[in-house]
C-alpha positions as CSV (number, residue, x, y, z in Angstrom):
1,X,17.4,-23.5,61.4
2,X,20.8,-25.3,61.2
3,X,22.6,-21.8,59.9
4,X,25.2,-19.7,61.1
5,X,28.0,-17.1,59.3
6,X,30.5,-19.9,59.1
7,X,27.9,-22.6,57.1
8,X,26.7,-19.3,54.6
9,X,30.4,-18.7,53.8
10,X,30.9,-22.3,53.3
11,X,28.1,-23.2,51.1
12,X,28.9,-19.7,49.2
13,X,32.4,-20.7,49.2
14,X,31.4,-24.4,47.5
15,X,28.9,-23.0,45.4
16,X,31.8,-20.5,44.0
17,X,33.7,-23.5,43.3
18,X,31.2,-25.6,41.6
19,X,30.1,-22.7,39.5
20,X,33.8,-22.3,38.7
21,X,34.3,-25.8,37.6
22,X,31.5,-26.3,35.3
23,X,31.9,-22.8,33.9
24,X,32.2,-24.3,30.3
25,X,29.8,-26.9,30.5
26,X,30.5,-30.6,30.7
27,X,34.5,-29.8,30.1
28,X,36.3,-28.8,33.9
29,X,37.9,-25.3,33.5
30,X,40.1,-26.5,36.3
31,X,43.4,-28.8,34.9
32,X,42.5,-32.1,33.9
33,X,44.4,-33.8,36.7
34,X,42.1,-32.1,39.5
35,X,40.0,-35.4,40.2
36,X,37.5,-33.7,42.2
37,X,36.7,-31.3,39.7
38,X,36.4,-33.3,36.9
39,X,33.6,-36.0,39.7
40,X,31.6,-32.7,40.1
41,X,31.5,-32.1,36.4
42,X,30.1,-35.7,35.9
43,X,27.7,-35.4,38.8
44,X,26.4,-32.1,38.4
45,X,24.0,-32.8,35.3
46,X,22.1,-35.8,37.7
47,X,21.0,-33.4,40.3
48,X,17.9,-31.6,40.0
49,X,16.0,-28.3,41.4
50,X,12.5,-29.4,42.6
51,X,10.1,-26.7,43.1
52,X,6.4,-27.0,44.8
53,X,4.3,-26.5,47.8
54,X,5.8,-24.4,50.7
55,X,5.2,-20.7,51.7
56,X,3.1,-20.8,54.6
57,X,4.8,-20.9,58.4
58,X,7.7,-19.9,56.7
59,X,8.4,-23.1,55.0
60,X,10.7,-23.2,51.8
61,X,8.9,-24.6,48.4
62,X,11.9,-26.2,46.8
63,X,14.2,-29.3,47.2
64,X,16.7,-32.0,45.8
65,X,16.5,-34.5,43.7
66,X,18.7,-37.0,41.9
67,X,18.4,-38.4,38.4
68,X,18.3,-42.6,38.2
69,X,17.1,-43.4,34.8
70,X,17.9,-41.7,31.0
71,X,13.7,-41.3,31.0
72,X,13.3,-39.0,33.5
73,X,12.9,-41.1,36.9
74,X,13.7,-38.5,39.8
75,X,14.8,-40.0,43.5
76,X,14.1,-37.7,45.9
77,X,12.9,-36.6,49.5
78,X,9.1,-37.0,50.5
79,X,8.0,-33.7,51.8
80,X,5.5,-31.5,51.7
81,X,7.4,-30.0,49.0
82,X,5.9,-32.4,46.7
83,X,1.9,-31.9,48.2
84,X,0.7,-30.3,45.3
85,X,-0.4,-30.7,41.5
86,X,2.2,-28.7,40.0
87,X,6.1,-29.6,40.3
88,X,8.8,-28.0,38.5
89,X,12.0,-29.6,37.9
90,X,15.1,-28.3,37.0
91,X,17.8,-29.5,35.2
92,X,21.3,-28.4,35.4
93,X,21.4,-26.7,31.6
94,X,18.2,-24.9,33.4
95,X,15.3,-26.6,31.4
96,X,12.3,-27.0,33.3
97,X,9.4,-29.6,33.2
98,X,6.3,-30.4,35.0
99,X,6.9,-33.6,37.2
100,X,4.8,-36.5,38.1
101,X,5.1,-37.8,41.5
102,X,4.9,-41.8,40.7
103,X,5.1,-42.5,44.3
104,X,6.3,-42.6,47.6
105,X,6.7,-44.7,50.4
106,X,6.6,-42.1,53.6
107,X,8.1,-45.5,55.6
108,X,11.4,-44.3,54.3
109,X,10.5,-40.8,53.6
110,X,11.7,-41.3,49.5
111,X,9.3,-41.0,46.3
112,X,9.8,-40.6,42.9
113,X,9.3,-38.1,40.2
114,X,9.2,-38.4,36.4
115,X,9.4,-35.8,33.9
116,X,9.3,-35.9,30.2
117,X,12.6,-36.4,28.7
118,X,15.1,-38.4,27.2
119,X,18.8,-39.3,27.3
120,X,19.6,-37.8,30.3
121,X,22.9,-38.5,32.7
122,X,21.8,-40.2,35.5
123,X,23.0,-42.7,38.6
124,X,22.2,-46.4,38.4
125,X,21.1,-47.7,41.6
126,X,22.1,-51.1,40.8
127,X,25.6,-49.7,41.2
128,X,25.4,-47.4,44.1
129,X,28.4,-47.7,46.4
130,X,28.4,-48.5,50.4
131,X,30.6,-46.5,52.2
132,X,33.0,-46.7,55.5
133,X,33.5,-45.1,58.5
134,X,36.0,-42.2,57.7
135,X,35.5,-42.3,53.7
136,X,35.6,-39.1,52.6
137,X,32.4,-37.9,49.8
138,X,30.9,-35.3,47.9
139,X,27.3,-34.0,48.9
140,X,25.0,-32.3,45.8
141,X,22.3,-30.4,46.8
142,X,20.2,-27.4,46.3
143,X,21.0,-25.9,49.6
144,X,19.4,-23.0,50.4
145,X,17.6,-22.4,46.9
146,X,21.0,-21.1,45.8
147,X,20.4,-22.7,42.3
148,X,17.7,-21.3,40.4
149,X,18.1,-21.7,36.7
150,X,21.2,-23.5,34.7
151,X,23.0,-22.6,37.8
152,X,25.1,-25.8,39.7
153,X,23.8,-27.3,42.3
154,X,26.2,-26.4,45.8
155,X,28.5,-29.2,46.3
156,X,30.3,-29.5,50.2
157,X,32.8,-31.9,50.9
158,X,32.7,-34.2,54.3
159,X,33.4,-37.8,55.9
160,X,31.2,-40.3,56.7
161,X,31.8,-40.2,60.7
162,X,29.6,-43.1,61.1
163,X,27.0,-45.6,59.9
164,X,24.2,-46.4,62.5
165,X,21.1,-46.8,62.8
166,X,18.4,-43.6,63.6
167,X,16.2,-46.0,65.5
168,X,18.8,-45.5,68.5
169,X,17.6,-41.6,68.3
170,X,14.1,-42.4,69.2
171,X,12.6,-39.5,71.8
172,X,15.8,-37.8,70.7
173,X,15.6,-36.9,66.6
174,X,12.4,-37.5,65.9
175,X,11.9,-38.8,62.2
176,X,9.2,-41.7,61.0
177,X,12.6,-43.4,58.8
178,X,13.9,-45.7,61.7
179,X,16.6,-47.4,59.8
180,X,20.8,-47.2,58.8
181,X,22.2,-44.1,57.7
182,X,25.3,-42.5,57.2
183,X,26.0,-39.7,60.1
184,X,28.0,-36.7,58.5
185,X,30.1,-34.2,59.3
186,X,29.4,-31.9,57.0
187,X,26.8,-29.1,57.3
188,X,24.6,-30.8,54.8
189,X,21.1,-31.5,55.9
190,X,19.9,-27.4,55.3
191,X,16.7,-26.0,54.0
192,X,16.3,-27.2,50.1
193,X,19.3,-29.7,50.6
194,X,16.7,-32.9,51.3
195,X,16.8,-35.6,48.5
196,X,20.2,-34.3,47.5
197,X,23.4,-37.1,46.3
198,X,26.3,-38.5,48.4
199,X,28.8,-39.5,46.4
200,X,32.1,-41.2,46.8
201,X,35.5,-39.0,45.7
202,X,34.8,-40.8,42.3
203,X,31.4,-40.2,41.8
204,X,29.7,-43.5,43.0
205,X,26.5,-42.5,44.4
206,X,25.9,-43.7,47.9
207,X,22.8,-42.4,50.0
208,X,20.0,-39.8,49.4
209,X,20.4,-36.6,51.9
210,X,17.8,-36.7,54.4
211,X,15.7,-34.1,55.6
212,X,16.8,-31.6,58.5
213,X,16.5,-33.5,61.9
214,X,16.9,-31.6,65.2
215,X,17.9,-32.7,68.5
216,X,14.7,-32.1,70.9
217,X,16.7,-32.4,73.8
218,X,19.8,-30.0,72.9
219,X,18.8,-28.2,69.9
220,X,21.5,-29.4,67.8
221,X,21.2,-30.6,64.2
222,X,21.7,-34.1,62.7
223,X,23.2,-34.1,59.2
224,X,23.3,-38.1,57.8
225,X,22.2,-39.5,54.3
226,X,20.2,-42.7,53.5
227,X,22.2,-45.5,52.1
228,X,20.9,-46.4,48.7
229,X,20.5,-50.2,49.1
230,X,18.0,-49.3,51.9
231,X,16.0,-47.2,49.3
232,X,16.7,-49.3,46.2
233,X,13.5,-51.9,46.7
234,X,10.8,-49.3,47.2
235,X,11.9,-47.0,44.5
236,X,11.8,-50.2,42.5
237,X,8.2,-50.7,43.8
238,X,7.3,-47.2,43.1
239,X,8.8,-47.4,39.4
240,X,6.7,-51.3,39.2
241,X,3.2,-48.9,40.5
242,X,3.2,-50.2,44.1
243,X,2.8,-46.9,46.9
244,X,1.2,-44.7,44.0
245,X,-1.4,-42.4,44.1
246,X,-4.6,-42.3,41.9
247,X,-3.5,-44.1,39.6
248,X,-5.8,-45.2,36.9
249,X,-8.2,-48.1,38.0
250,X,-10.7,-50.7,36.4
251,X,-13.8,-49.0,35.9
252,X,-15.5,-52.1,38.2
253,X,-16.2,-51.5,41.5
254,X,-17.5,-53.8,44.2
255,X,-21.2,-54.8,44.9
256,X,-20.9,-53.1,48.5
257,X,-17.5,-50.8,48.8
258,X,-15.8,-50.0,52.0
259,X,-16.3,-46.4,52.8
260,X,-15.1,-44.6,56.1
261,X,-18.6,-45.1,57.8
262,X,-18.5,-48.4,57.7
263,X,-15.0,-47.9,59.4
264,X,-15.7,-45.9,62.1
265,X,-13.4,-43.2,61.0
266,X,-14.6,-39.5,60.8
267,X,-12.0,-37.3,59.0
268,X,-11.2,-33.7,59.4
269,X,-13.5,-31.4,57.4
270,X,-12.4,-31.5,53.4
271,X,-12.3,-27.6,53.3
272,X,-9.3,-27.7,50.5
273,X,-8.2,-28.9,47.6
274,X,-6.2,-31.6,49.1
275,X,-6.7,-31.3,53.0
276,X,-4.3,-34.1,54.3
277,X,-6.4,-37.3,55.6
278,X,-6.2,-36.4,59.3
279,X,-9.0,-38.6,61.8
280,X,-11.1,-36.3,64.0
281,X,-12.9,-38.8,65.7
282,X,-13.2,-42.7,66.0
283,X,-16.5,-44.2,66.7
284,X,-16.8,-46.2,69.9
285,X,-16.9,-49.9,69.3
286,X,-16.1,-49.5,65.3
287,X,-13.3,-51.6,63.3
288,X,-11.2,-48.8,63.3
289,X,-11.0,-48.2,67.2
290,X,-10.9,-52.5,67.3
291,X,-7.5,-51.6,65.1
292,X,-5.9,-49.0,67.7
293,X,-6.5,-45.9,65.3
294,X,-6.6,-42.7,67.3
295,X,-7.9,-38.9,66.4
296,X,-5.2,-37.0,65.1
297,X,-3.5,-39.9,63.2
298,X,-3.1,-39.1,59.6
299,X,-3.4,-41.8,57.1
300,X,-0.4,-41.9,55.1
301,X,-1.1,-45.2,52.7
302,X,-4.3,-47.5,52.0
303,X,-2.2,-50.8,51.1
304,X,0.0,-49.8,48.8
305,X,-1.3,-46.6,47.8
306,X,-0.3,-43.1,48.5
307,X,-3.2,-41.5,50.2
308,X,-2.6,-37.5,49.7
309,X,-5.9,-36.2,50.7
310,X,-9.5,-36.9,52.5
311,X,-10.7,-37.0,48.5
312,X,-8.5,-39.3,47.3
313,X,-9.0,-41.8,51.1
314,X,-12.6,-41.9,49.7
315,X,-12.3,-42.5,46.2
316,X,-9.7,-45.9,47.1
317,X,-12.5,-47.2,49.4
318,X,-14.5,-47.6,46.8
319,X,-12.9,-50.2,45.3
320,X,-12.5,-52.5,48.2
321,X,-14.9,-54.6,48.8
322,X,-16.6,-54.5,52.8
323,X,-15.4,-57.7,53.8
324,X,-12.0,-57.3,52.7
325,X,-9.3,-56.9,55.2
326,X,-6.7,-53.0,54.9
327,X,-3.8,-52.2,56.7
328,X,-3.7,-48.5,56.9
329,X,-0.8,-46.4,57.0
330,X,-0.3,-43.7,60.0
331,X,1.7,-41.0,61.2
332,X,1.4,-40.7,64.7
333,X,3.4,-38.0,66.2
334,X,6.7,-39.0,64.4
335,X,5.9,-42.4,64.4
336,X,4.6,-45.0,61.7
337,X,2.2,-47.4,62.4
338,X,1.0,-50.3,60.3
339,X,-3.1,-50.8,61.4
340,X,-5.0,-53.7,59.9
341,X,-8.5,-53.3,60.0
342,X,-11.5,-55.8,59.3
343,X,-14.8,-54.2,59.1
344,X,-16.9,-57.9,58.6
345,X,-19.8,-55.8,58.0
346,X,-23.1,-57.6,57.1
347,X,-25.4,-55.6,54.9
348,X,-28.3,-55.5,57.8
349,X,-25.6,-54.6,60.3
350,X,-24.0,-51.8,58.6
351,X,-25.3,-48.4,60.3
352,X,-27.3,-45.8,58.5
């Protein structure tokens, strides 16, 4: 864990602050001519607590999350954090709800949330800011799990050292997002801090924190945000339906669906509620080993559409037709492959 005395005082230290500057609400206790508390003020009502799977290996159940619409549209981090039926957000004035994931595109590690509200403070994405080499900004996160209830979210201060782009780490940080991002130096990317806001001095949004990323060879940590416009067009996708899970269908279903024996793929036993789509096996000779999928790949999306479970694979097969070409979706190790398969099954060849 990226942690040490000097990081628990800091985010402490930050937290303090934060807590001090929003003391009375939406009005800075600080003077009026302190710019960076009265940016903190303004930005602390878009961030939001998420609370959901974790617990087991020692993994924290909570992360960030940033409010881009008055309805209730959350950006944040797709994690494991979000495997599970029941998500609590929280807002900054400490009201909860019960959040929807929408969607998520695990090519860019994003998805988005939406709870039940109204007229809520949020960050246009339309206007998010790009930022330089040596700009200094403002990173909101729930860091750590410090923020529980109507408590602020911990707010650290940094520079953008560098925009690159992650694909350069490959073998090095391993991560399935292989695109720009802004390297920090701040200690940002902590437990809880993933889907968190960069924003400018002023308060322009500019990238989504990113998950913690560790350097296999040297052990060291990787703290770096995702530029906005490199999220903006999936998170539009998501909001349009596209990369969502279950959603509701057409009751029709095709003559003679696709199903995963007509694939070649054999999955790992469903033995819970939602055991993740992993392949055991691939049958010699099928479409699927024709495609290059391997055991231990675990199918990520069907098309367009978030697969979260072995359940869920099966139900969206059987609404394609057995002649129709997928592309499947898989995490290999850390990387993402795009697989299109063609089963071209007639009826009498189709096994038992």
């Amino acid at each position: 864990m990226q942690f040490s005395i000097f990081n628990f005082q800091f985010s402490i230290f930050n937290f303090l602050c934060a807590f001090v500057l929003t003391a009375g609400g939406d009005t800075p206790v600080l003077a009026a001519g302190s710019s960076v508390a009265d940016v903190i003020a303004e930005v602390q009502p878009k961030i939001v607590k998420i609370y959901g799977a974790g617990g087991f290996r020692g993994m924290e159940a909570y992360q960030s999350g940033i409010l881009i619409s008055p309805e209730g549209h959350v950006l944040t981090a797709f994690s494991y954090v979000l495997d599970t039926n029941s998500i609590t957000a929280t807002l900054n004035d400490g009201r909860k709800f019960q959040a929807k994931l929408l969607g998520a595109d695990p090519r860019l590690e994003v998805a988005v949330l939406k709870i039940e509200s109204a007229n809520l403070p949020y960050f246009d994405l339309a206007q998010a800011a790009p930022a330089q080499d040596g700009d200094r900004v403002l990173a909101f996160s729930n860091l750590f799990g410090v923020a529980m209830g109507d408590e602020p979210a911990s707010v650290q201060r940094g520079v953008v050292s560098v925009k690159t782009t992650l694909a350069a780490r490959r073998g090095v940080f391993e991560t399935p997002y292989r695109g720009p991002v802004y390297v920090l130096d701040a200690m940002t990317n902590n437990p809880g801090a993933a889907g968190g806001a960069l924003v400018t001095r002023r308060g322009d949004l500019v990238a989504m924190l990113g998950k913690e990323l560790r350097n296999a060879l040297n052990n060291t940590w990787l703290n770096y945000a995702i530029p906005i416009e490199e999220l903006r067009q999936s998170v539009d996708l998501i909001r349009q339906g596209k990369f969502a899970p279950e959603n509701a269908r057409e009751p029709a279903k095709p003559q003679r669906a696709l199903s995963l024996q007509i694939l070649g793929i054999v999955l790992v036993p469903d033995v819970l509620e939602r055991t993740p789509p992993y392949v055991e096996q691939v049958r010699s000779g099928s479409p699927a080993q024709r495609a290059g999928i391997r055991p231990d790949d675990l199918i990520l999306l069907l098309g367009d559409r978030l697969i979260q479970s072995c359940k869920s694979l099966r139900t969206e097969l059987e609404y394609i037709d057995c002649e129709d070409p997928v592309t499947l979706t898989v995490l290999r190790g850390q990387e993402l492959l795009q697989l299109s398969v063609q089963a071209s099954l007639k009826p009498q060849q189709e096994s038992p």
